[in-house]
C-alpha positions as CSV (number, residue, x, y, z in Angstrom):
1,X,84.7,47.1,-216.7
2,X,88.0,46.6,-217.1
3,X,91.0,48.6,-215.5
4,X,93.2,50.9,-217.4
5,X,97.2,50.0,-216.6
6,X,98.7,53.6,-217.5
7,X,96.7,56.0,-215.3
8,X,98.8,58.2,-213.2
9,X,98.2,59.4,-209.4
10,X,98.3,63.0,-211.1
11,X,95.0,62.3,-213.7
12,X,93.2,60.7,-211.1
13,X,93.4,63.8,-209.0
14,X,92.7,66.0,-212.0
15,X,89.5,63.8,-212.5
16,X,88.3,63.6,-209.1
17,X,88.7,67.4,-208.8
18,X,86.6,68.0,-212.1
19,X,83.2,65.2,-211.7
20,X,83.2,64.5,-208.3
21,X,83.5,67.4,-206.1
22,X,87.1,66.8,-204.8
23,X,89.2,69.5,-203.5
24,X,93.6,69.5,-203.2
25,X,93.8,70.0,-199.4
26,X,97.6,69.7,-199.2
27,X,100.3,67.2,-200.5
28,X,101.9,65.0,-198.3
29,X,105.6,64.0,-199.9
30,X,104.5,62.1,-203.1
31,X,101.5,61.7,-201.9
32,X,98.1,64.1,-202.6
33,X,95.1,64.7,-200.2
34,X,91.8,64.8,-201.6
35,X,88.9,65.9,-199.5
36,X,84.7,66.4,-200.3
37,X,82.2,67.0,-198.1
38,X,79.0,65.7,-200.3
39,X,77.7,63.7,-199.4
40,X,79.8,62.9,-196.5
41,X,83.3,64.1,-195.9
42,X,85.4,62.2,-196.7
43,X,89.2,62.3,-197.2
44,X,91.8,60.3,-199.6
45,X,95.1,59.7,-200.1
46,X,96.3,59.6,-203.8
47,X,100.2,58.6,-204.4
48,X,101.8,60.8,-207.2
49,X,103.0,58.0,-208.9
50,X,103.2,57.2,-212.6
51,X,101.3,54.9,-213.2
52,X,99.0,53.6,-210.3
53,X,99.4,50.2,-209.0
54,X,96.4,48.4,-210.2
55,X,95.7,47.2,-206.9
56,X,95.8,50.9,-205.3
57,X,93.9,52.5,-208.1
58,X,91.1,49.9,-207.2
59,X,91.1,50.5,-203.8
60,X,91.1,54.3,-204.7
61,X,88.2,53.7,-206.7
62,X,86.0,51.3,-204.3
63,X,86.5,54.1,-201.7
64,X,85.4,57.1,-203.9
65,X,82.5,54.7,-204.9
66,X,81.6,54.2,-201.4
67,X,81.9,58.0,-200.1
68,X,79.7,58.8,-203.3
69,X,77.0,56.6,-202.6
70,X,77.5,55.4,-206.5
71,X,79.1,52.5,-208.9
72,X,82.8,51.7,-209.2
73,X,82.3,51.4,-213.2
74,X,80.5,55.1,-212.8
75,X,83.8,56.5,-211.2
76,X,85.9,54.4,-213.7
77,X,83.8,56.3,-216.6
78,X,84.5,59.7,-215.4
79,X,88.2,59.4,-216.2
């Protein structure tokens, strides 16, 4: 699936709050900290920038993926 180009750090939080169990711990500058704890804890970065570099929304992505135990196209869906 292919990548959007216009998603902001901001959206991606707002997602990742909403399907996948994510909570706002604190913000760090521009940058947002996301933590879960199902299935694992696990704890993420998100910059608050407008939009995302493609190559750090990926890597955001792969990483939720991983901590979820699912897809990186099932992630990609959710936003």
């Amino acid at each position: 699936m292919k990548l959007p180009r216009d998603v902001s750090g901001r959206d991606l939080v707002k997602a990742l709050c909403r399907d996948w169990s994510y909570r706002q711990v604190h913000q760090v500058g521009s940058h947002i900290i996301l933590q879960t704890d199902t299935p694992q804890s696990h704890r993420i970065s998100i910059p608050d920038h407008s939009p995302l570099r493609i190559g750090t929304f990926n890597a955001i992505l792969r990483a939720v993926a991983h901590a979820k135990l699912v897809g990186k196209d099932d992630v990609l869906r959710s936003l």
